[in-house]
C-alpha positions as CSV (number, residue, x, y, z in Angstrom):
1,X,6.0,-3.8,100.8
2,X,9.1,-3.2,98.8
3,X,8.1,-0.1,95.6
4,X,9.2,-0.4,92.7
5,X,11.5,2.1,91.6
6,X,10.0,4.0,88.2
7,X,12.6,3.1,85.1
8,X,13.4,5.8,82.4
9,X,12.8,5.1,79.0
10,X,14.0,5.8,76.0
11,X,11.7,5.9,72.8
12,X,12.6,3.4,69.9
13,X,12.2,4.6,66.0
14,X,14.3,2.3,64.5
15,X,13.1,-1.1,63.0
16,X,14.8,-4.3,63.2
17,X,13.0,-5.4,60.0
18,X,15.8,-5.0,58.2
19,X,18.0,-8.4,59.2
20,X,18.0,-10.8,57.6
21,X,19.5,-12.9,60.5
22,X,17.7,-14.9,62.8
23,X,15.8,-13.6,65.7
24,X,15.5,-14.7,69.6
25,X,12.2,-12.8,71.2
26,X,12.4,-13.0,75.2
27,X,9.2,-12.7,77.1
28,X,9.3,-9.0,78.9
29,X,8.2,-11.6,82.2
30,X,11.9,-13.2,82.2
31,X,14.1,-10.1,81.7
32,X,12.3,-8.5,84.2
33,X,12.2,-11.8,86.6
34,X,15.7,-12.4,85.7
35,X,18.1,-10.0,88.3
36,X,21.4,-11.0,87.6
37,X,22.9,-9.4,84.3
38,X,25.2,-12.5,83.7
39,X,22.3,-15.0,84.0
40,X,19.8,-13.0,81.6
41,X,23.1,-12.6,78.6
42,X,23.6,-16.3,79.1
43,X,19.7,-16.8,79.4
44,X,19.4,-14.8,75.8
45,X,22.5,-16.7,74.2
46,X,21.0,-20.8,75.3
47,X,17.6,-19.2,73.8
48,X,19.3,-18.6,70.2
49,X,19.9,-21.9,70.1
50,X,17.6,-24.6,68.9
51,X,15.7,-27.0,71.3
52,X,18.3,-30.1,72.4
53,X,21.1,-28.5,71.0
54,X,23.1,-26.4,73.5
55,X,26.9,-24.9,73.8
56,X,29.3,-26.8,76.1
57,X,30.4,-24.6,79.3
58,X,33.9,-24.8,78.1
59,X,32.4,-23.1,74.6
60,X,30.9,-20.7,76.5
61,X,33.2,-19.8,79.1
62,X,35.3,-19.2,75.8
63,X,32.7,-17.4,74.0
64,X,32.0,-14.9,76.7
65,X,35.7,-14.5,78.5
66,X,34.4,-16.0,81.5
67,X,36.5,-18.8,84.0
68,X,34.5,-22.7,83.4
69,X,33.7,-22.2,87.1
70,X,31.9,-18.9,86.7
71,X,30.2,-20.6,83.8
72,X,29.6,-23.9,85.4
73,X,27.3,-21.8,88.3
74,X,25.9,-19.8,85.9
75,X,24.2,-22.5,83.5
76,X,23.5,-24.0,87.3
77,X,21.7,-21.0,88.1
78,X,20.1,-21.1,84.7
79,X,18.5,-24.9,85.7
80,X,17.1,-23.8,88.7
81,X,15.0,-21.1,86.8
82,X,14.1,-23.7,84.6
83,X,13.5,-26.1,87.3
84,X,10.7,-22.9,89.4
85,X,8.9,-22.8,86.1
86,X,10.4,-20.0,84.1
């Protein structure tokens, strides 16, 4: 059986109570399920957005500096959480 490894932490004292902006809460379950650092940023960004209204890949790609095709397998990638019940 693979061990986890033991992750440093860093205590918080800040607040975020402060902004005024919106705010997009990700379950602690997904970031940790979540392995590839690409697919959790763009998981994070489709989350700020609300329910039937998502970016195009070619906004994306744009947004983040990344090819359509690197895009393209990410929001793939992203389906096929969705799709194993994430």
């Amino acid at each position: 059986m693979k061990q986890e490894k033991k992750m440093s932490k860093e205590n918080f004292t800040g607040t975020f109570s402060k902004e005024d902006l919106g705010l997009t809460v990700l379950s602690n379950e997904i970031i940790e399920m979540i392995r590839d650092p690409y697919e959790l940023a763009l998981w994070a960004y489709l989350s700020s957005f609300p329910e039937g209204e998502l970016p195009t890949i070619k906004h994306t790609a744009e947004r983040f500096g990344l090819s359509e095709d690197k895009t393209r397998k990410l929001f793939h990638n992203i389906k096929n959480l969705i799709n194993k019940g994430i």
